[in-house]
C-alpha positions in Angstrom: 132.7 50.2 -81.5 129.9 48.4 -80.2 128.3 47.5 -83.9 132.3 46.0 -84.0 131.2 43.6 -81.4 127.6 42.7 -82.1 129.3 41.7 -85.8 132.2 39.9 -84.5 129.4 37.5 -82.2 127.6 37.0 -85.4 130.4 35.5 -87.4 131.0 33.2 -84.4 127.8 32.1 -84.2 127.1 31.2 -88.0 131.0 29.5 -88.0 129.7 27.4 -85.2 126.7 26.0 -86.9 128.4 25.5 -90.2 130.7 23.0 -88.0 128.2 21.5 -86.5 126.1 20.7 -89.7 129.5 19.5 -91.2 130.2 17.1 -88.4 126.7 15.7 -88.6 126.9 15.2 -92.8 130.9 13.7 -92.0 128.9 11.1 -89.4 126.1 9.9 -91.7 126.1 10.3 -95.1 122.4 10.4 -95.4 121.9 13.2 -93.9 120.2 11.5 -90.8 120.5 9.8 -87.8 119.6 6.0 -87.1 117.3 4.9 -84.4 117.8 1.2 -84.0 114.3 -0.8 -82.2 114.6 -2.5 -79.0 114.2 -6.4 -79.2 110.3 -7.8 -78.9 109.6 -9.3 -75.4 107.7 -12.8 -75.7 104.5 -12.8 -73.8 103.5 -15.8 -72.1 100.4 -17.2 -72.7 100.3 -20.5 -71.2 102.0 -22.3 -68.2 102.3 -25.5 -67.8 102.1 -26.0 -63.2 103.4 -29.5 -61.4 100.1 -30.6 -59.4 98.6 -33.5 -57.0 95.4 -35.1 -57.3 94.2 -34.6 -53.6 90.3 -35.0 -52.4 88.5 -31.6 -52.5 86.1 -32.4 -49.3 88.4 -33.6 -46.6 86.6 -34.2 -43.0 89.0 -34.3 -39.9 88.0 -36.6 -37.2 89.9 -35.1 -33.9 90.9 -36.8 -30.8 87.7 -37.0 -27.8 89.5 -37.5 -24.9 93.0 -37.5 -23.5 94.7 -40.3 -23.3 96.7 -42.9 -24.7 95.9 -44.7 -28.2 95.3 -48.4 -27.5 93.9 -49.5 -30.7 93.8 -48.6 -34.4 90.6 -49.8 -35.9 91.0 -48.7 -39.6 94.1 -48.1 -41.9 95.3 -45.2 -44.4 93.4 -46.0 -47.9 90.4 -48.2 -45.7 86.7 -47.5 -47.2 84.9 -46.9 -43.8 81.0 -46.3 -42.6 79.5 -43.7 -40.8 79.5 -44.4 -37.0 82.1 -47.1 -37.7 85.3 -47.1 -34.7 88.6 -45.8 -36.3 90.1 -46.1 -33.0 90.1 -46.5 -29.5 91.6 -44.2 -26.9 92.4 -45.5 -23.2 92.0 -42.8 -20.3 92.9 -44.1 -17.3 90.9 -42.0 -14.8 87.3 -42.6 -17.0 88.7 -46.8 -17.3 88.6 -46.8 -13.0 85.6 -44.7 -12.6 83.6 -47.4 -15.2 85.1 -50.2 -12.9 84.0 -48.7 -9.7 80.7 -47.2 -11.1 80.6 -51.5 -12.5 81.1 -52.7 -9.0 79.2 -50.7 -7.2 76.0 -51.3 -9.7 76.8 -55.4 -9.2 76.8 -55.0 -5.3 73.8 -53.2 -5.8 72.5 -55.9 -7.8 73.6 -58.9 -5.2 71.8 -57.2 -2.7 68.6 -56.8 -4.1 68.8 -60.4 -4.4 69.4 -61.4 -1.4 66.8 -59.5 -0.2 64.3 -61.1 -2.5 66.0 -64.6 -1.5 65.5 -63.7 2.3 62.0 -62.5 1.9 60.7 -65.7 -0.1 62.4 -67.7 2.4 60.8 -65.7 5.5 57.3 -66.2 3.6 57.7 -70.0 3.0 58.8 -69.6 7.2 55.4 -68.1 8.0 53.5 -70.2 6.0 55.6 -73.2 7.3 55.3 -71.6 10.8 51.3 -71.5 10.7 51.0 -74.8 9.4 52.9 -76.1 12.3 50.9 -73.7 14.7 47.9 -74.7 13.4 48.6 -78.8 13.8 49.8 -78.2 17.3 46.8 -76.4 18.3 44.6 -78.6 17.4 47.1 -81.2 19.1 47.1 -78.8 21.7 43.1 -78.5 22.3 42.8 -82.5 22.7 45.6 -82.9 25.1 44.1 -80.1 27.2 40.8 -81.9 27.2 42.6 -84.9 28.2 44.8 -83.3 31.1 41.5 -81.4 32.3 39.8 -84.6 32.9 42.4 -86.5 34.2 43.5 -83.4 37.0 39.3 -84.2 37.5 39.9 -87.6 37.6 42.8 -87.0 40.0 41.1 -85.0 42.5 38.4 -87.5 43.0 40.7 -90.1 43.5 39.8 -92.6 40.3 42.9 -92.1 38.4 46.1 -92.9 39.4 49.2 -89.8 40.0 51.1 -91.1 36.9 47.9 -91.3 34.2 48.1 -87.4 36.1 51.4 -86.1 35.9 51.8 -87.5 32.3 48.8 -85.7 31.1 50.3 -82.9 32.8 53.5 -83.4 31.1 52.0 -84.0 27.1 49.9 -80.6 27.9 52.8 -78.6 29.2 55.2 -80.1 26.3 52.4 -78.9 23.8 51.4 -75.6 24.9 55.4 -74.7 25.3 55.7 -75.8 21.8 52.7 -74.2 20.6 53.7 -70.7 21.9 57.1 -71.5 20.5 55.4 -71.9 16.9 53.6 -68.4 17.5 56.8 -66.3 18.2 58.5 -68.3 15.2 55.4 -67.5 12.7 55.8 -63.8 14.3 59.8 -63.4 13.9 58.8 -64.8 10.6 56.2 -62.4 9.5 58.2 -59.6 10.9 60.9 -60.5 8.4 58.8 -60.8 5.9 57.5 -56.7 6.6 61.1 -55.6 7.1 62.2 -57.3 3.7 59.6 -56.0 2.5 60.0 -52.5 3.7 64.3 -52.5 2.3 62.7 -53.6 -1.2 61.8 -50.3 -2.5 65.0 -48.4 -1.5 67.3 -51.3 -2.7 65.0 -51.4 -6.1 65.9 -47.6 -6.3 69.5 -47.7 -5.3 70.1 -50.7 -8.5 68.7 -48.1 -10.7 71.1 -45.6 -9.6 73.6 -47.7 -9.3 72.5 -48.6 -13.1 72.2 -45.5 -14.3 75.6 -44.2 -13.0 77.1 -47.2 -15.1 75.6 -46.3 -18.1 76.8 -42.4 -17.9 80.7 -44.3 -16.8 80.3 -46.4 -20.2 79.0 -43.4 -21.8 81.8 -41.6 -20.9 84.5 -44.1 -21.3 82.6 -44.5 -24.7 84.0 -41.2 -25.7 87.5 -42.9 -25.9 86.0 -44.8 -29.0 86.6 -42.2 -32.2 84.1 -42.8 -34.5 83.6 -42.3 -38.3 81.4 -39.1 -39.5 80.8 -40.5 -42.9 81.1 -43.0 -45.4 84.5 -42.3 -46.9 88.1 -42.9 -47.4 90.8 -42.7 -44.5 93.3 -40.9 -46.4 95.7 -39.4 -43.2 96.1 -41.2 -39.9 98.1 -39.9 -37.3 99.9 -41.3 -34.6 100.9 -44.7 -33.0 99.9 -47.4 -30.5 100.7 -46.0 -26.8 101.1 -42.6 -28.0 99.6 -39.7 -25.7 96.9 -37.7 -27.9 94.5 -35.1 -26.6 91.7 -33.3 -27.9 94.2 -30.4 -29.7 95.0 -32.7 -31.8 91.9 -32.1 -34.2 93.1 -34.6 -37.3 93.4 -38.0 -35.9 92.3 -39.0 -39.4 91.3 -37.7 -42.2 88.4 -38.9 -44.2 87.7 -38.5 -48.0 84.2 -38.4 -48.7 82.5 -40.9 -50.7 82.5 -41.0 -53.3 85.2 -38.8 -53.4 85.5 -36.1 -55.3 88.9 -35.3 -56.7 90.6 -31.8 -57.5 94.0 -31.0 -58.7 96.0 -28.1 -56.3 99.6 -27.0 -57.7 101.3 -24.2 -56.6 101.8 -21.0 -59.0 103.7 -18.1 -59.1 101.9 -14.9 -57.4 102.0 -12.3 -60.8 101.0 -15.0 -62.7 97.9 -15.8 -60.6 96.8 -12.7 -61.2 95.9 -13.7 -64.7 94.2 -16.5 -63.7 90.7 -16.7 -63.2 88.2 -19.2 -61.8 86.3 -20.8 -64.2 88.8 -21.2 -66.7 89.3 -24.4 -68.5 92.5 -26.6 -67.6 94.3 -29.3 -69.4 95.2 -32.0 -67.0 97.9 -34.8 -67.9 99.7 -37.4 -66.7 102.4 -39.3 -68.0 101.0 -42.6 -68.0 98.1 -41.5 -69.6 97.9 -41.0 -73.4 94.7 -38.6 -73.3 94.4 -35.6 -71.6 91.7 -35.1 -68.8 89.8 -31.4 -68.6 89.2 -29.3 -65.4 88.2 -25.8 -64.6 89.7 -23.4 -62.0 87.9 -23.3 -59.0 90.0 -20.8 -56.8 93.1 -19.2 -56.1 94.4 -18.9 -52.1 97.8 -19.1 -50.4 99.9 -19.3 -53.4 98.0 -22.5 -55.1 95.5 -22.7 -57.8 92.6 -25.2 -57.5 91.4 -27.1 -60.1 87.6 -29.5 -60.3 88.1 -32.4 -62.5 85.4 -31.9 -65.3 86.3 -35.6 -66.9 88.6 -37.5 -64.2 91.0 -40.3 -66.0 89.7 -44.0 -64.8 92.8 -44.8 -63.0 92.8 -41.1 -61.4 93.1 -41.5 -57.7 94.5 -39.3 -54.5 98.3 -38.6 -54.6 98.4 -39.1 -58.3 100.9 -36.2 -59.5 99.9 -34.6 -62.9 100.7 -31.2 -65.0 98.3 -28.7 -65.7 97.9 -26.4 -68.3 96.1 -23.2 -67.7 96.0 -20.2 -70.7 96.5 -16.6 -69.5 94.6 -14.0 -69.8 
């Protein structure tokens, strides 16, 4: 019974293959099955990237000071010299501490002056002074002679009261002016030692008053924003009256001279990676029958930079161009 069954299993199992092998033959007369190959996929090996002719050394003049923007000095696409002012910016609290440090240095200055005015003066006093002393003195010595000997005279009785009294009178008149002479010479020379005496402190306060000027205009003189280097203003920001402050770090921006030019287009991220720098780039633009050569200098933030190896003659900044880089 059981050989019955092993036997009947068989018989199912060889019918079952023989229907299998006569589906296959019914499906393909050959006797075998087709495998049909997938289409090629085309590999890119060059692209051809949108760029801008840009300047690859760039310096950013910021803002010194805060304040206003009084003056533009120098315009986009102006060739301008190292030290050269690009602008001037107005800060009201440095403008009235240069005016007062200004006046102060001029009040300084006028009385220094007047010092030196007043002590020449009291010197030409005292000499004046003792001149005059000296004249009535010696005026002075004569008319005492003459009173002596008349008050002589009058006590003996040979000269009259009059001839007396006007002796008396000259000598008196003399003398008062005399002593009056003295105390002027002295008020004079003291003067002249207390002018004297205000010179050095006044002569010291002017340079003070001199030097605090200077550090004012110094100061102010940070409002003026002044060129780095010989170059090309290529970016200006802002307008007259406008509020700036130091954040603002790119009042201008200066192209270097001469300039040297690069070529920055952006590319796609899996294709950068099969870029490299140093590889040669075709550069063109439309207006120009012959193609210009570059290499790749670097790859950052989505944009591949390229050094002009043999620049057109008419290539300048802002120029847009194509590029074409092969991939590796």
């Amino acid at each position: 019974m059981k050989r019955s069954w092993l036997l009947a299993g068989a018989v199912v199992v060889v019918l079952a293959a023989a229907a299998a092998a006569f589906f296959l033959r019914s499906r393909s007369p050959a006797g075998h099955a087709k495998v049909l190959p997938l289409p090629a996929i085309p590999v890119t090996t060059e692209i051809t990237l949108a760029g801008t002719i840009q300047p690859a050394q760039v310096v950013n003049v910021p803002v010194p000071v805060d304040g206003t923007i009084e003056q533009f000095m120098a315009a986009t696409g102006q060739h301008v010299s190292e030290g050269e002012i690009l602008a001037r910016i107005k800060n009201p609290r440095l403008a009235s501490a240069q005016q007062t440090a200004q006046l102060d240095a001029e009040q300084a200055l006028n009385h220094l002056r007047q010092l030196e005015s007043g002590l020449i003066a009291a010197r030409l006093e005292v000499s004046r002074s003792e001149a005059d002393a000296m004249r009535i003195q010696l005026e002075l010595d004569k008319t005492e002679k003459a009173f002596e000997r008349q008050q002589l005279m009058f006590r003996e009785g040979v000269t009259p009261r009059l001839a007396y009294e006007k002796a008396e009178r000259e000598y008196n008149s003399l003398k008062a002016e005399a002593l009056n002479l003295s105390e002027t010479a002295k008020q004079a020379g003291e003067r002249v030692n207390s002018i004297t005496a205000e010179l050095d402190p006044a002569r010291k306060e002017l340079a003070q008053k001199t030097s605090d000027f200077e550090d004012a205009q110094a100061t102010t003189g940070v409002g003026e924003v002044n060129s780095p280097a010989d170059g090309v203003v290529i970016a200006r920001r802002g307008k007259m009256g406008e509020r700036v402050t130091p954040a603002m770090s790119d009042l201008f921006q200066i192209a270097g001279d001469p300039p040297v030019l690069e070529v920055v287009a952006r590319i796609d991220p899996e294709l950068a990676a099969r870029v490299h720098p140093g590889q040669p780039v075709v550069i063109q633009i439309a207006s120009v029958p012959n193609p210009a050569t570059g290499t790749v200098r670097e790859l950052k933030s989505g944009q591949v930079f390229v050094e002009l190896t043999d620049p057109f003659p008419v290539v300048r900044v802002g120029i847009a161009v194509q590029i074409k880089i092969k991939l590796t």
